[in-house]
C-alpha positions, -999 to 999 in steps of 0.1 A, spaced: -547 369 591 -574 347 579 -580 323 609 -619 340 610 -621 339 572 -622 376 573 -601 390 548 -605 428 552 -571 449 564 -576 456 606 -560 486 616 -535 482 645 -519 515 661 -494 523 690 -498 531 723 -501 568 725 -475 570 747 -451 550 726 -465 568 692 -436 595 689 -410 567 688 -404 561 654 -367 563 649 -340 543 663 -321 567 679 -352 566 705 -343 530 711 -312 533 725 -323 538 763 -357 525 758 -367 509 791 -402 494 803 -415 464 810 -442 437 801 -470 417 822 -493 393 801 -513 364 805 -497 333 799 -498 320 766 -532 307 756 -555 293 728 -581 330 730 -572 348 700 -594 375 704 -584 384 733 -551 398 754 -546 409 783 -510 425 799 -494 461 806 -468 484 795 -453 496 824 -433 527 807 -417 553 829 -435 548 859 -469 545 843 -487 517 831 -504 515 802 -533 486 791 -522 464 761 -553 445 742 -557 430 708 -558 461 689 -526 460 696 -513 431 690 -501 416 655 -506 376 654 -478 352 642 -474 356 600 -498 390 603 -490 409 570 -483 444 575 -491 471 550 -495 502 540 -468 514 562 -431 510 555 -421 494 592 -429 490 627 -411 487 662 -423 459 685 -420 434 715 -421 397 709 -442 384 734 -445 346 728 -431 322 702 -427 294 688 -454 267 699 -465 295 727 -480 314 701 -516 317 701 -515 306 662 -497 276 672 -517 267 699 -547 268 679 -535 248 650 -548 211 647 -525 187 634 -530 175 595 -555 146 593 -533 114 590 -532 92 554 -540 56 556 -530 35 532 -538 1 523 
C-alpha cells in the first residue's frame, strides 16, 4: 500500500505454525480461533491471537495484509478476514473528498 508514501514491496509471512499449510486439502478440518482489538484507525499496529490447537500464537502487523494490499511474487495465499467494509483500518482512516462549491 502507499498510505506512508513508501512504495517499496514489505515482506509478510505465516505463522510458523500455520507455514506447512499450503494446500486445500489441509483446510478441510482447519479449526482455531481469533481474538483482536476492535477495529481502529492505528495502522501500524495490531494486536490479537491465533489460538490453534490448544496454543496460542501472537498475530502483529507483519502479518497482516491491509484492504487493496497487492500481493506478489507468490502465486496465492490462505487467510482470515478480520474486519470489513467501513471496519477496516483503511476505511477508517480515509477522509471524505473536499466538497465543490459552485456559484
Amino acid at each position: 500500500m502507499n498510505l506512508d508514501g513508501e512504495t517499496n514491496l514489505k515482506l509478510k509471512q505465516a505463522l510458523e505454525s500455520t507455514a506447512f499449510m499450503h494446500e486445500d486439502s489441509y483446510y478441510r478440518d482447519f479449526k482455531a480461533l481469533i481474538k483482536c482489538e476492535d477495529p481502529n484507525t492505528n495502522l501500524y499496529s495490531f494486536v490479537g491471537t491465533l489460538d490453534f490447537e490448544q496454543n496460542l500464537y501472537p498475530l502483529s502487523p507483519q502479518r497482516l495484509l491491509l484492504r487493496d494490499s497487492k500481493l506478489r511474487n507468490t502465486e496465492y495465499i490462505y487467510g482470515a478476514v478480520i474486519f470489513t467494509g467501513h471496519d477496516t483500518k483503511v476505511m477508517q482512516n480515509s477522509t471524505a473528498p473536499p466538497k465543490s462549491i459552485i456559484l
